[in-house]
C-alpha positions in Angstrom: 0.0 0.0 0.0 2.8 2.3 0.8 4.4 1.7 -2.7 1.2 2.5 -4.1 0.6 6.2 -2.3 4.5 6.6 -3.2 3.9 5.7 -6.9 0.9 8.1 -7.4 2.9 11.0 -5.5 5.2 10.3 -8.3 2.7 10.4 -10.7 1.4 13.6 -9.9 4.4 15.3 -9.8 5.3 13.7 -13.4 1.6 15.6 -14.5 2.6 18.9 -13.1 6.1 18.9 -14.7 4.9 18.0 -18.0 2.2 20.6 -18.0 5.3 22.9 -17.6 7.2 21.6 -20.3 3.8 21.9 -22.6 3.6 26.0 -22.0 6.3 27.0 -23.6 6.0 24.7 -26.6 2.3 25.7 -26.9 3.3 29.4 -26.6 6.2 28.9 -29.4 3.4 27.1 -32.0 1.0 29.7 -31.2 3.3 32.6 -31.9 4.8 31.1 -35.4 1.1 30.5 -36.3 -0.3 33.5 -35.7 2.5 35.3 -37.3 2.1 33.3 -40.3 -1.9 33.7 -40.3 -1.2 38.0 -40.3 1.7 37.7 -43.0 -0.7 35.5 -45.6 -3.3 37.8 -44.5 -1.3 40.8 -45.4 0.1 38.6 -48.9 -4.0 38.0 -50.0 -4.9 41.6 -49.4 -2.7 42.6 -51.5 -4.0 40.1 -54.4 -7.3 41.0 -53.6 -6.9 44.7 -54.1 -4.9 44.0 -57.5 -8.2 42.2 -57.8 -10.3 45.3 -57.4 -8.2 47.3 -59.5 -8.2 45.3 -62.5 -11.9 45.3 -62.2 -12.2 49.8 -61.4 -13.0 49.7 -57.8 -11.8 51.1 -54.6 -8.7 50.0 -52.8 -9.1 48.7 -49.0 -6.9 47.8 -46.7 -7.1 46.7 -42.8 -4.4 45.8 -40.4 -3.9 43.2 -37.4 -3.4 45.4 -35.1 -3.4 43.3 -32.0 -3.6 39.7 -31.1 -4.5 38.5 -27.1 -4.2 34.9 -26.5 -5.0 33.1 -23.3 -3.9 29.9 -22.6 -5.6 27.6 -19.7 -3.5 24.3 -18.7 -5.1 22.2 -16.0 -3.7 18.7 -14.3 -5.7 16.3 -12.1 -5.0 13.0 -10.6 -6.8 11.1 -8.5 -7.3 7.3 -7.2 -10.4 5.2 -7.2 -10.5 1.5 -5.9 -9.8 -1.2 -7.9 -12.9 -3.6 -9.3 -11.1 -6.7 -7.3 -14.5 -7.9 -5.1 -13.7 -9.2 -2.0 -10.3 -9.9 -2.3 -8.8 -6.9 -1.3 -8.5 -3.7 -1.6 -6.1 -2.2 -4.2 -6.2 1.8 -5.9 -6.1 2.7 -9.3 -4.5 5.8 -9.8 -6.5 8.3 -12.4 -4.9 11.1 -13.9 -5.9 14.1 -15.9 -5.2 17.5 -18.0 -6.8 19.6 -20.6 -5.2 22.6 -22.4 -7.5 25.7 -23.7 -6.9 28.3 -25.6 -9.2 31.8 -26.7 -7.5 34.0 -29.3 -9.0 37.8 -29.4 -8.4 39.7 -32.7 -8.2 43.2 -33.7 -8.6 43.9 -36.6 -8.3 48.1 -37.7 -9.5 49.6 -41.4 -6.3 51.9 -42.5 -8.2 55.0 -43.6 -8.1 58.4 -43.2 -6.0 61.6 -44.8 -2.9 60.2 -43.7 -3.0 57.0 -45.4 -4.7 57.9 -48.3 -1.6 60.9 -48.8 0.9 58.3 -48.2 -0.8 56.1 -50.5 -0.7 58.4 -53.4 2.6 59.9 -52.7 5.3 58.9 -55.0 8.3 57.1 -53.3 11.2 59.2 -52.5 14.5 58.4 -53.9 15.9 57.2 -50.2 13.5 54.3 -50.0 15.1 52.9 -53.4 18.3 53.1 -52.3 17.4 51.5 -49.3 16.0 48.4 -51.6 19.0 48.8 -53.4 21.4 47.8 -50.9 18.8 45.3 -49.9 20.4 43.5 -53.1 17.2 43.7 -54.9 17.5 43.7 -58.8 17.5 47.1 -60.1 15.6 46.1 -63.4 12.9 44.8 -61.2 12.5 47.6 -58.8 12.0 50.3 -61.4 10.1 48.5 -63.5 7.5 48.4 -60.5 8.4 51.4 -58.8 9.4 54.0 -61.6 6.6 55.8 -64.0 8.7 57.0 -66.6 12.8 58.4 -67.5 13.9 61.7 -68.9 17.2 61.1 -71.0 19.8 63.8 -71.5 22.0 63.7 -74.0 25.3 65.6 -72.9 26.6 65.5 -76.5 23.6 67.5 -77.3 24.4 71.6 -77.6 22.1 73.5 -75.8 20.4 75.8 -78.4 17.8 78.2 -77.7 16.2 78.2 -81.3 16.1 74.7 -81.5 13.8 72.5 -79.8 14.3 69.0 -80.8 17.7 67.6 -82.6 17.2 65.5 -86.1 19.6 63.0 -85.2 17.2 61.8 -82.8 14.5 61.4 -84.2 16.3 59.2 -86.5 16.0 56.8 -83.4 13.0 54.9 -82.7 11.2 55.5 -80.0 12.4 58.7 -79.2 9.8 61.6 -78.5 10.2 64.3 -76.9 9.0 66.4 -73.8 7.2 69.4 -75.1 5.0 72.2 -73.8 1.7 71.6 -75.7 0.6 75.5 -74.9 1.3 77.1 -78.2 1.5 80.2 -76.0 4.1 79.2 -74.3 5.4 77.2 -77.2 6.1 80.6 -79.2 7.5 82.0 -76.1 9.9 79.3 -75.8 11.0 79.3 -79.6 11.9 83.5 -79.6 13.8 83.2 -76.3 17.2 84.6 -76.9 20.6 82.9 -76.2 20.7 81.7 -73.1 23.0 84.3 -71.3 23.0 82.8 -67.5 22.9 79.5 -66.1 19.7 79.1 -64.6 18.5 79.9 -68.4 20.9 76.8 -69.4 18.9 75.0 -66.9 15.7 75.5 -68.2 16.9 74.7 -71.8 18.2 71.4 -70.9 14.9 70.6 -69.0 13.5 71.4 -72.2 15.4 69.3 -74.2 15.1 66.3 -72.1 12.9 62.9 -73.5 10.5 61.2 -71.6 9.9 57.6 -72.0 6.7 56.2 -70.1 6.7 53.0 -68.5 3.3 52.4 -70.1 2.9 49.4 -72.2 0.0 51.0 -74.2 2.8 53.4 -75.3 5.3 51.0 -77.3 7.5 53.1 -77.8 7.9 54.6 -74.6 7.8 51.4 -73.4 10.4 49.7 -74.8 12.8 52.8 -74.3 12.0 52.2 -70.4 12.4 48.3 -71.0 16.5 49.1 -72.6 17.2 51.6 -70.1 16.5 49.8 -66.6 18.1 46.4 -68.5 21.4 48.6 -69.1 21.4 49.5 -65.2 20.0 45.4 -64.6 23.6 44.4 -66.6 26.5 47.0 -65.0 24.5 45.7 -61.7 25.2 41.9 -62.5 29.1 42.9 -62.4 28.9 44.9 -59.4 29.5 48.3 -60.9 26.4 50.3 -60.1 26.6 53.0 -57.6 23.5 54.4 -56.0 25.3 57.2 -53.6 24.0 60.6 -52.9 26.1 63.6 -54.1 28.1 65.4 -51.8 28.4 69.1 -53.0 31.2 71.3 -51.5 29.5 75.4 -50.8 31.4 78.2 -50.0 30.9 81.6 -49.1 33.6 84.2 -48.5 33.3 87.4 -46.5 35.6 90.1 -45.1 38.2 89.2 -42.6 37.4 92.4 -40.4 33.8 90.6 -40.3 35.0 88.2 -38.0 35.8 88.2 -34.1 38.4 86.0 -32.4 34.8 84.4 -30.8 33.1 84.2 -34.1 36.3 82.9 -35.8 36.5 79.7 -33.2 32.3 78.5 -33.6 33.2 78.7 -37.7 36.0 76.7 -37.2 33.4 74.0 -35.4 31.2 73.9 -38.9 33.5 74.8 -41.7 36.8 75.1 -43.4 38.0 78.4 -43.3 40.9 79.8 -45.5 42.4 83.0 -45.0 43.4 85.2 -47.6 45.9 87.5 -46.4 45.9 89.6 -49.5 42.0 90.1 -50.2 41.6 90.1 -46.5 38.9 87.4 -46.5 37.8 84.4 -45.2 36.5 81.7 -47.6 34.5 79.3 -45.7 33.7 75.4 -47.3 31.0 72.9 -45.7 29.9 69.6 -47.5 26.8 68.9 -48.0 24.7 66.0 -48.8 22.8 66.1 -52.3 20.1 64.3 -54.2 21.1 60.3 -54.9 22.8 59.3 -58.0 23.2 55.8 -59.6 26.4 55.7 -61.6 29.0 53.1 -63.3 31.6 54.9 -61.8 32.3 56.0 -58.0 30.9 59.2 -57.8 34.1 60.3 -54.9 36.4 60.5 -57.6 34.6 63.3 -59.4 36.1 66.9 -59.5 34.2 70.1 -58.5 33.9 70.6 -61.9 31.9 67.8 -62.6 30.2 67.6 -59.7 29.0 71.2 -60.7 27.9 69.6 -63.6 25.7 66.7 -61.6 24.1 69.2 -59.9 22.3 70.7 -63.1 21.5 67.6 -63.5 19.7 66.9 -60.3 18.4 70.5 -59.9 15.7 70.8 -59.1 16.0 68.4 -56.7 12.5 66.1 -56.4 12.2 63.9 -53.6 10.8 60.9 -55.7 13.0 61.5 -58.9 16.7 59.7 -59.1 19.4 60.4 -61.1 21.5 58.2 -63.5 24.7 59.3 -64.8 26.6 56.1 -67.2 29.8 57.1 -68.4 32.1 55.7 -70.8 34.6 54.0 -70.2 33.6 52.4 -67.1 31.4 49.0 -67.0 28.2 49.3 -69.5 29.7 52.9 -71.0 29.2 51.7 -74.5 26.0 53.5 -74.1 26.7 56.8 -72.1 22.9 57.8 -70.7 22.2 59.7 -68.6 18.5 61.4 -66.9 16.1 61.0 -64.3 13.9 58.6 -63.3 10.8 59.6 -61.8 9.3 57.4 -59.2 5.6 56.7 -58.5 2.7 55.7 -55.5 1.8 52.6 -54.0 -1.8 53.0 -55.6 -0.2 53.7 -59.2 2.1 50.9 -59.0 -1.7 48.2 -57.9 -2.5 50.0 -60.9 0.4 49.1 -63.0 0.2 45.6 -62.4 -4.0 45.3 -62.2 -3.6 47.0 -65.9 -1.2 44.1 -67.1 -3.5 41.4 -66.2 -5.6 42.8 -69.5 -5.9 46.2 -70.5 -2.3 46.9 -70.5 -0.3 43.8 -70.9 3.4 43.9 -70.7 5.4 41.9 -73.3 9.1 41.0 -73.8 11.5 43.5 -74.5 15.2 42.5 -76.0 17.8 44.4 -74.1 19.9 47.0 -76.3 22.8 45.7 -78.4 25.4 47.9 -76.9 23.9 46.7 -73.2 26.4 43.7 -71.5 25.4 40.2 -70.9 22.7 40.0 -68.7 23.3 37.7 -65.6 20.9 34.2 -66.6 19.6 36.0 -69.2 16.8 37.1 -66.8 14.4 39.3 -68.1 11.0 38.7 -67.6 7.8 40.3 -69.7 5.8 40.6 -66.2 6.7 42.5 -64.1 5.1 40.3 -61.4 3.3 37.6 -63.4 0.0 36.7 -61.8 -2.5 33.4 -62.7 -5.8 33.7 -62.9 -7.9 31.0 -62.5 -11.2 29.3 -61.7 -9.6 26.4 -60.1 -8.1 26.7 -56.4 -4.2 26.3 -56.6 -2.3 24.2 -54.5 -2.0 25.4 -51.1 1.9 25.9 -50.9 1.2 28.6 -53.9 0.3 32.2 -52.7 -3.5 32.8 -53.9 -6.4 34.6 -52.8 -10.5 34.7 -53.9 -12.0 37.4 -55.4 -14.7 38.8 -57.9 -15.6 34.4 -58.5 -11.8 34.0 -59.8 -8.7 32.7 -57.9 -5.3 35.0 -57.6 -2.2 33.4 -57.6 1.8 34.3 -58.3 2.9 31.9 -60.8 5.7 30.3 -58.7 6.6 27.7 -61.7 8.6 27.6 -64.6 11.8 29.6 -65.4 10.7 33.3 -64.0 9.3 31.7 -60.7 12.0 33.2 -58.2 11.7 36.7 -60.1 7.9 36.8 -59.2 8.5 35.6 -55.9 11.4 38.4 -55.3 9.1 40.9 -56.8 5.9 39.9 -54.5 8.5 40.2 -51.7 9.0 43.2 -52.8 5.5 44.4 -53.3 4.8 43.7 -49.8 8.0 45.9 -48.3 6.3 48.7 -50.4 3.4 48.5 -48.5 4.9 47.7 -45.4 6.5 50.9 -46.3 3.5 53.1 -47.0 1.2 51.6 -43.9 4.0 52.5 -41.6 3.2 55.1 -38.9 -0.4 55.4 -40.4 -2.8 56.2 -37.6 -5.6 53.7 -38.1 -8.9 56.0 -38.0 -12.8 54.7 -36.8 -13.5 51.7 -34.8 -11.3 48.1 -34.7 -12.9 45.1 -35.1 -12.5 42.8 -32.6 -13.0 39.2 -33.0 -12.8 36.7 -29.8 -13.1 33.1 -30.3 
C-alpha cells in the first residue's frame, strides 16, 4: 500500500512537470502561427486589391493590429478502488489534464487623410536606395516602382532656337518632352541665347525625353524596358553606384567681419581659408545632395563635374533619381544619362492590375550595346499573376475574389523573379502603412 501512495505521488508530480514543459512549446506554436496567419493575411490583401483594380474599384486595406491569447492548462490525478471484489483492496491511480486556448483579434481599417496621402505619394529616392542595398535587382524595382525616364543627351548643344535635334528622331522610340501650350510654345522658340545659367537650366529641362513605363505606349515602353536592362547588366558585375552627391559650398566674407569668438564657432562647422591679401575668409562645408546611380564612383569626381551633376539633379524632387553612365567604365558603350521619376503605391496596384488585361506587358530585347545580362533574366511581367477558376495548391500564394482565384505563378523559369518581386511588393506597402494612424472603430474578433 505504501508503494502504491509513493507511486501516485510520483505520478502527480510527473503531470505537473509535464504541463510545464507543454507552455512553452504551446506558446512557441501559437506565436509562429499567428504570425504566419497576419503575413498571408497581409500577402492576400494585396492580391485581392490587384483584384479590385483590374476590375475599377476602390482599394481597402485593414491591419492586425493586435492579437491577445489566453492559454488555460489544468492537471488532475486522482485514485479510485480497484474492481477486485472481496479480495482486497487495491487503488487505481486516475490522472488528468486539458489545455485551452481563446485567441482575441483586432482587426483596424487603414483610412483616413494620412493613409490615403501616403498612399498616393510617389516614393522618394531614399526608399530605393534603401532596396537597393537590400540586393534587390534594379531592373525589377523600377520597372515596378518607376513611372517613366527623362534622358539627356550631354553631347547634345544646348540651343535656344532649336527645340528638338534631327539625329534623334532618326532613333526609334524617341519623342520628346514638349509644352503643348502654343503660348508658351512661341514663347519658348523667340527666347534669346541663353546668357546665365539658370536659363541653361531651363533649356536642358526642355530638351530632355521622356519615356513612359506604359505598355500601351510601345515606344515609350520599350525605351524604359532598354534603359532599366542597361542599369539590370553594370549591376550583374557589381558596378552600379546608388550614392547621394556630396556638393562642396562656399561663401567668402571680409576678414574684419569676423571676431576671435566668431572665428573659433566657424571653425566648429567649416573650413576656413584665409586670404591675407583680399583680407577674406573663404569658408567650405559639404553637403549631402540628391542620390545618384552611376557606373563609376561618384568620390572621384572633380568640383567641376560635380557642378555639372548638380544641373543635372536640380531641381532636386524627392521621388526622382538620377543616373549618370559614363564611358569608359562598366556598360559605357551606351553613355545615358536622366532622371527617373518614381511613383505611389496606388499607381504601382494599378500598374500591375492593368497588365492582367488592358495593359499587358510583353518581352522587350535588351539594347545591343547593353552587357550580358546575368541568366539572361528578363522577364515580360513585371510580377506575373495566374488567374484561375480552379483553387491552386496550397503551398502557392492565392487569394479569392470577384468568382476567380489570384495566384503568383511560382513555376517555370521566371518563378524566383515573381516571388522576389511579391516580396518586394509587400516591403512597399509595409512601407507606405508605416506610422499610419488607423482611423474609426477596430474590429475585434474573440473566439
Amino acid at each position: 500500500m505504501k508503494q502504491l501512495i509513493c507511486r501516485l505521488h510520483l505520478c502527480v508530480l510527473f503531470i505537473f512537470a509535464l504541463s510545464g514543459c507543454l507552455s512553452p512549446i504551446t506558446l512557441n506554436r501559437a506565436v509562429m502561427a499567428y504570425d504566419e496567419a497576419v503575413v498571408n493575411a497581409d500577402a492576400k490583401q494585396l492580391l485581392v486589391n490587384i483584384a479590385r483594380a483590374q476590375h475599377h474599384q476602390p482599394l481597402h486595406f485593414t491591419r492586425v493590429s493586435a492579437i491577445a491569447a489566453t492559454f488555460n492548462f489544468s492537471a488532475n490525478a486522482g485514485a479510485t478502488p480497484a474492481l477486485t471484489g472481496d479480495r482486497g483492496g487495491m487503488l487505481v491511480p486516475i490522472f488528468g489534464g486539458s489545455i485551452s486556448e481563446n485567441p482575441t483579434f483586432s482587426i483596424d481599417p487603414i483610412s483616413g487623410e494620412e493613409f490615403t496621402r501616403r498612399l498616393l505619394t510617389p516614393f522618394d529616392q531614399h526608399k530605393l536606395t534603401l532596396l537597393l542595398r537590400q540586393h534587390f535587382d534594379v531592373d525589377m524595382m523600377l520597372r515596378m516602382m518607376a513611372q517613366e525616364v527623362r534622358l539627356q543627351h550631354p553631347e547634345q548643344p544646348i540651343n535656344a532656337h532649336a527645340t528638338h535635334n534631327k539625329d534623334a528622331e532618326e532613333r526609334p522610340g524617341y519623342r520628346y518632352h514638349f509644352h503643348r501650350d502654343t503660348e508658351r510654345q512661341a514663347d519658348y522658340n523667340n527666347t534669346p541665347a541663353p546668357d546665365n545659367k539658370e536659363q541653361e537650366r531651363r533649356l536642358r529641362l526642355r530638351q530632355q525625353i521622356t519615356y513612359h513605363n506604359n505598355p500601351s505606349d510601345r515606344a515609350d515602353y520599350e525605351m524604359f524596358r532598354r534603359v532599366v536592362l542597361h542599369l539590370s547588366a553594370i549591376q550583374d558585375q557589381k558596378q552600379l553606384y546608388a550614392e547621394p552627391l556630396i556638393f562642396e559650398r562656399s561663401w567668402t566674407i571680409p576678414a574684419s567681419a569676423v571676431s576671435a569668438e566668431g572665428f573659433q564657432s566657424l571653425e566648429k562647422e567649416f573650413t576656413v581659408r584665409y586670404s591675407q591679401e583680399e583680407g577674406t575668409y573663404t569658408l567650405s562645408k559639404q553637403a549631402l545632395g540628391p542620390i545618384l546611380i552611376t557606373n563609376y564612383d561618384p568620390n572621384t569626381l572633380c568640383c567641376e563635374e560635380r557642378t555639372d551633376l548638380y544641373d543635372l539633379t536640380n531641381p532636386w524632387v524627392e521621388n526622382d533619381v538620377a543616373f549618370d553612365i559614363r564611358p569608359g567604365y562598366p556598360g559605357g558603350e551606351w553613355p545615358i544619362r536622366g532622371v527617373f521619376r518614381l511613383r505611389s503605391f496606388h499607381a504601382i496596384l494599378n500598374f500591375l492590375s492593368h497588365a492582367l488585361g488592358e495593359e499587358p506587358e510583353y518581352h522587350v530585347e535588351k539594347d545591343p550595346r547593353t552587357p550580358l545580362i546575368d541568366r539572361d533574366e528578363n522577364p515580360f511581367s513585371t510580377l506575373e499573376l495566374i488567374i484561375s477558376g480552379t483553387q491552386p495548391p496550397k503551398n502557392v500564394l492565392s487569394a479569392y475574389s470577384h468568382g476567380q482565384f489570384y495566384a503568383v505563378n511560382m513555376v517555370g523559369p521566371n518563378a524566383h523573379w515573381n516571388m522576389n518581386a511579391f516580396q518586394l511588393l509587400y516591403i512597399l506597402f509595409r512601407m507606405t502603412v508605416t506610422d499610419a494612424k488607423p482611423l474609426g472603430l477596430p474590429i475585434t474578433i474573440a473566439k
